[in-house]
N, C-alpha and C positions, 0 to 999 in steps of 0.2 A: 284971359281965362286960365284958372289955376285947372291943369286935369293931371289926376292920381291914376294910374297904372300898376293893378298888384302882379305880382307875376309870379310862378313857381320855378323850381328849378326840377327838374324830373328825368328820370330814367332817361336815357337816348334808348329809341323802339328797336332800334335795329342791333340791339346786344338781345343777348339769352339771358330773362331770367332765371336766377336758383331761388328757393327755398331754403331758410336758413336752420340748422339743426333742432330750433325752437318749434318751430312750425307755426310760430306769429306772427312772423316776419322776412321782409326778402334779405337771402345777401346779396350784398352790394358791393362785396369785394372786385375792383376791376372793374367795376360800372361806369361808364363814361354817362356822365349828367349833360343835359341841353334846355335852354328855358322851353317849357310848356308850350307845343306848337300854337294852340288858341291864343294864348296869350302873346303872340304876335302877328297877331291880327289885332289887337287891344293895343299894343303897341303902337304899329303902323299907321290906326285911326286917329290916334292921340298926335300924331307927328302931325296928320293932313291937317287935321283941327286947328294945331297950334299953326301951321303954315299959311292958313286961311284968314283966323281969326286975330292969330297971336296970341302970348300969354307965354306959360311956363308948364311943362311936361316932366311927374316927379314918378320916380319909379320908387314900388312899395315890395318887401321880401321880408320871409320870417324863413330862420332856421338854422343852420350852421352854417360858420365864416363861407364853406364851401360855395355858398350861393351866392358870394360876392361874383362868382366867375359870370353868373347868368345874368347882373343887376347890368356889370362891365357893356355886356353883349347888347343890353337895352342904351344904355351909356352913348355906344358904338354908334346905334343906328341914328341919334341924335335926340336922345333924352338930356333932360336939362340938370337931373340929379335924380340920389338912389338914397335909398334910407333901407336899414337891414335891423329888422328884432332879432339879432344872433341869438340864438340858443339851441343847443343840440336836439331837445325835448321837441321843439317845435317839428322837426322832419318829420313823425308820425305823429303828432295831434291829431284830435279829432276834425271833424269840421266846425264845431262849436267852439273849442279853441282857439283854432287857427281861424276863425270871419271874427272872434271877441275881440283878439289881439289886433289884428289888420286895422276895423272897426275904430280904434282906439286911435290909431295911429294916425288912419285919414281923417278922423275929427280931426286933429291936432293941427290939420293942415286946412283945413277949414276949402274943401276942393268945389268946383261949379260941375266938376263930373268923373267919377267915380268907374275906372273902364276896369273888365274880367275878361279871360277867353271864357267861352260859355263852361268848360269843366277843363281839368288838370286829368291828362293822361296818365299818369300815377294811379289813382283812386278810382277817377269817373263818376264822381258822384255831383260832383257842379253844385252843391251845396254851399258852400265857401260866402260867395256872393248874396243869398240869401240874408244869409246871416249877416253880412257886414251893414245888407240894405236893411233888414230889421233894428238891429246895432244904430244906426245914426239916423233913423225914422224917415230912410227916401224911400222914394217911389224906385222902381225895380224893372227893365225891361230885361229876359234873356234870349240869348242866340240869334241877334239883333246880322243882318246880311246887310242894310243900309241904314244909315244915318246921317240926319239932317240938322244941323246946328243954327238958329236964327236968335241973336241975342241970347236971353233968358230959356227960350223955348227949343224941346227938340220934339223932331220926329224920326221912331223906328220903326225898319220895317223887320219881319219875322216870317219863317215859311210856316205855316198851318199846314193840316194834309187835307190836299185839294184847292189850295187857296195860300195867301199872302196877307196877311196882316199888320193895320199901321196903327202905333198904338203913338197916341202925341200928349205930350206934359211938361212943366214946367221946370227947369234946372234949379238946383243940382238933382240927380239925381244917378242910378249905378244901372250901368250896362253891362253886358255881357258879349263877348264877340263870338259870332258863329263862322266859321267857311263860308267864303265868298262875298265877306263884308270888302274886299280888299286884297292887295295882293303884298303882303311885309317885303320893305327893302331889304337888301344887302349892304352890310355895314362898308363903308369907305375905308381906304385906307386913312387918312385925314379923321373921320370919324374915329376908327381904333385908335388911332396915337392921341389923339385929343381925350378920349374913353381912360387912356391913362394917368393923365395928371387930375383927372377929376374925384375928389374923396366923397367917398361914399359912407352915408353919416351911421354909425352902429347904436344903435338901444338894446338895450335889456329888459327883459320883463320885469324887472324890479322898478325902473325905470317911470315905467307906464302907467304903477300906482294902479292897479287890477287886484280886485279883490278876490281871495284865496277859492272865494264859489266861482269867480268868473276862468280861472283855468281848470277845474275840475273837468275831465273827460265826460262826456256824456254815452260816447261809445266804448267798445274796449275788442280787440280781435281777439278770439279764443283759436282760432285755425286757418291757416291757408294752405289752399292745395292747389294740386295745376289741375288742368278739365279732366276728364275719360280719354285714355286714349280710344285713338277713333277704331272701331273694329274691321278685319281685313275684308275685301273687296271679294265680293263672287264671280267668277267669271263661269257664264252657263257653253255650253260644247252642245254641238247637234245641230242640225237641220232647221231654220229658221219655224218647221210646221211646227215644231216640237220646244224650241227655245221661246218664243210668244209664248205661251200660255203660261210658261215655269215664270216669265218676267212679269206679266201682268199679277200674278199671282203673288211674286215678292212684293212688286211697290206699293202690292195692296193689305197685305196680310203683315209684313217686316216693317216695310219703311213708311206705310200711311199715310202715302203721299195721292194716292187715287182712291 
């Protein structure tokens, strides 16, 4: 079983972001990047899969050389190989770009299944996948917590509110990984150094032979800003007879929460 694994390379959460003088975009200056935490869960599932069934495990990336670091890291855990659309342009594509290009790339490898974290912590838009599954005319499950591989056939499962849903159909087809499909290894040491001699193959969008409407942006960011800051806290004084009514009166009149 041939399984495609896209992955992103994205912000590490625990840096502070800035705002870049443009107000379109972040800087990035000093940002340490980490692969997309969903996307290894998509990872992790592709390793059990191929450990189970056998086959070959190819990791997919688009954007600058920089995301060679994050292909390495899938490399590490025991991916079989990486394939990179370099190009700078790519790092802020739209989602229409970035699932055309992908799209293009996993035809080319002709995959029995097509894995995603359910969205890319960067954005949050989980659109990506969408697009790759309209792109190469599969069926599409997202934010899949179990899956079942039998032959040709899978079954996922998905949390609905109030309920658990199994949606079943025939491979290939493109998942999505949610939280708690799984628990991602820890790269080996053996794995790292093996992560090293392994080439990881670069394309270009020229490459790919995509026609000049299929990278046109479909979106475009006119502004970013950071939220409200949150406004300061009350603290009320007096006698509990007299501090009750002043607090039922805020959470109801202020914060509209009763």
């Amino acid at each position: 079983m041939k399984i495609v694994v896209c992955v992103k390379f994205v912000p590490d959460t625990a840096i502070r972001i800035k705002i870049a003088q443009s107000g379109k975009e972040l800087d990035l200056t000093d940002v340490s990047f980490v692969v997309n935490p969903y996307d290894e869960f998509a990872v992790e599932e592709a390793l059990k899969i191929k450990e189970k069934v056998g086959g070959e495990v190819v990791i997919v990336g688009a954007g600058s050389e920089a995301a060679t670091a994050g292909l390495r890291t899938c490399l590490a855990m025991g991916a079989d190989s990486a394939i990179l659309v370099s190009d700078s342009s790519l790092d802020n594509a739209d989602s229409f770009v970035l699932g055309t290009v992908l799209a293009k790339v996993c035809s080319s490898l002709n995959p029995d299944l097509v894995l995603f974290g359910k969205h890319a912590i960067g954005v949050d838009n989980g659109q990506v996948p969408s697009v790759v599954a309209e792109r190469m005319n599969l069926p599409q499950v997202s934010a899949v917590i179990k899956l079942d591989i039998q032959d040709k056939a899978f079954s996922a499962h998905r949390d609905i509110e109030g309920a658990q849903e199994i949606v079943e159909g025939i491979l290939p087809a493109v998942v999505t990984a949610q939280k708690g499909l799984n628990t991602p290894r820890y790269a080996s040491l053996k794995g790292i150094m093996a992560a090293k001699k392994k080439q990881i193959a670069i394309q270009t969008l020229d490459s790919l032979g995509l026609a000049a409407e299929d990278l046109k942006p479909r979106v475009s960011i006119e502004q970013i800003s950071m939220p409200p800051a949150r406004p300061a806290g009350k603290i009320l004084k007096g006698d509990v007879a007299e501090v009750v009514p002043q607090l039922v009166k805020l959470l109801h009149e202020e914060a509209k929460i009763i």
